[in-house]
N, C-alpha and C positions, 0 to 999 in steps of 0.2 A: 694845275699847270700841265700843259699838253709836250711832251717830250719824243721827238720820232727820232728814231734809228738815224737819220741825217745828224740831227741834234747832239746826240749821242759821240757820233765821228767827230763832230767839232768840239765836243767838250775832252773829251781823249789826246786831242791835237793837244789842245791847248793845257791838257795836265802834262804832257812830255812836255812842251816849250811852250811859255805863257806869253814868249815875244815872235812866236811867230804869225807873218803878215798875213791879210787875208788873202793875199793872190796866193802865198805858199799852201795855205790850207784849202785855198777854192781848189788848188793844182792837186791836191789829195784827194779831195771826196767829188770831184768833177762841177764845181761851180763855179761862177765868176767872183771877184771881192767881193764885188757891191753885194751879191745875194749873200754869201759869208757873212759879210759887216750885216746884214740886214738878219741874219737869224742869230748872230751873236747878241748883236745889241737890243733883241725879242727875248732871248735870256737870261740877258742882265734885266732887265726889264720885267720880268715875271718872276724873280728870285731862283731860277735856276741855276744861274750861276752871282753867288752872292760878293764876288771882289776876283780881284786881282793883287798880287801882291810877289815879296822877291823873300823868298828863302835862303836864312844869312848862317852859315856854318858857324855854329854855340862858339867856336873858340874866339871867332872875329869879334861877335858883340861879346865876347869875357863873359859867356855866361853856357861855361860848359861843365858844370855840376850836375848832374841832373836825378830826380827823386818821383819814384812813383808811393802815393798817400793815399791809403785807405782811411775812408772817414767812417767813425760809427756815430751816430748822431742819437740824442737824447728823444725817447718819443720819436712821432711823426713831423718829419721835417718838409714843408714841400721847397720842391725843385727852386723855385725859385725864389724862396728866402738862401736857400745854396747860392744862388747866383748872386743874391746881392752880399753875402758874407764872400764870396772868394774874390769877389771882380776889383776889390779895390785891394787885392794883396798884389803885385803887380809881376812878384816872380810866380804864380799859378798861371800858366801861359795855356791850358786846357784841365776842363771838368766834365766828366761823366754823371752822372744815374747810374748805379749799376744792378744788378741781381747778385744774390746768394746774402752772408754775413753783410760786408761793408753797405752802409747808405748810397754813398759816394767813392768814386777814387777820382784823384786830382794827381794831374804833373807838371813839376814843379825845374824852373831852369833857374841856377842861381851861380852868383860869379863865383863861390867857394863854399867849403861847408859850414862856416860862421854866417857866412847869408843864406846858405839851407835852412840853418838851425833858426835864424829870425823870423822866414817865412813859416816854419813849420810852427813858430810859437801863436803867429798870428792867428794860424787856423786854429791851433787846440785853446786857444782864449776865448771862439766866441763861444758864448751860450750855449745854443745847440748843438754845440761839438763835443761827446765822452770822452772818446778815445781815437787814436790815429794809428796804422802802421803803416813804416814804410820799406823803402825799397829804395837802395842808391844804387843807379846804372854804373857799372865798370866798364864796359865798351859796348857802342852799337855794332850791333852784328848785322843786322837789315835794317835800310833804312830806307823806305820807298817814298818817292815824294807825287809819284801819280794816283794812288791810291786813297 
């Protein structure tokens, strides 16, 4: 997939504000809508840009518990037997690969710590999961949403 320095300025628009129109963003990088709308929707269209979507502040949806989980997995686990053990625990909202000790680390958004503590048993239940550590956030100190 071919991404030029134009492409670029429009994918950057649209991580600061993901509602803004193509006239505001053509008036940014010097093009018309239609050419905007025409390399936006070449984007979506090549998987460079995979969605669109609205970032909802943990406390609105009651789900401002939040746990980062290091997985050690038994043996060789691949990736995506990971993915089909975590995808259907529904408070694992993201999952890495990682390097060093851990297999895996997963984070985990849950309405309280009695629904941490469910999610967390789901993970250390399957099979190929040893052992886990985690990590309960106490406050976000940074939190970048263009990044």
């Amino acid at each position: 997939m071919h991404v030029d320095e134009l492409d670029k300025r429009l994918i950057d628009l649209l991580r600061r504000d993901g509602r803004a129109t193509f006239a505001d963003m053509g008036l940014r990088v010097g093009l018309s809508a239609s050419a905007v709308k025409r390399r936006v929707d070449r984007l979506v269209a090549n998987g460079a840009i995979r969605g669109f979507g609205v970032v909802i502040d943990p406390e609105v949806d009651g789900r401002d518990t939040e746990a980062f989980v290091e997985l050690f997995c038994r043996g060789n686990v691949a990736p995506a037997e990971l993915t089909r053990i975590l995808r259907d625990i529904p408070d694992v909202v993201e999952a890495w690969t990682v390097t060093g000790a851990a297999d895996a680390m997963v984070r985990i958004r849950a309405r309280d710590i009695a629904s941490l503590e469910v999610a967390l048993e789901r993970v250390r239940l399957a099979p190929q999961v040893d052992s886990t550590r985690s990590a309960i956030v106490l406050s976000r100190l940074i939190e970048r949403r263009d990044g």
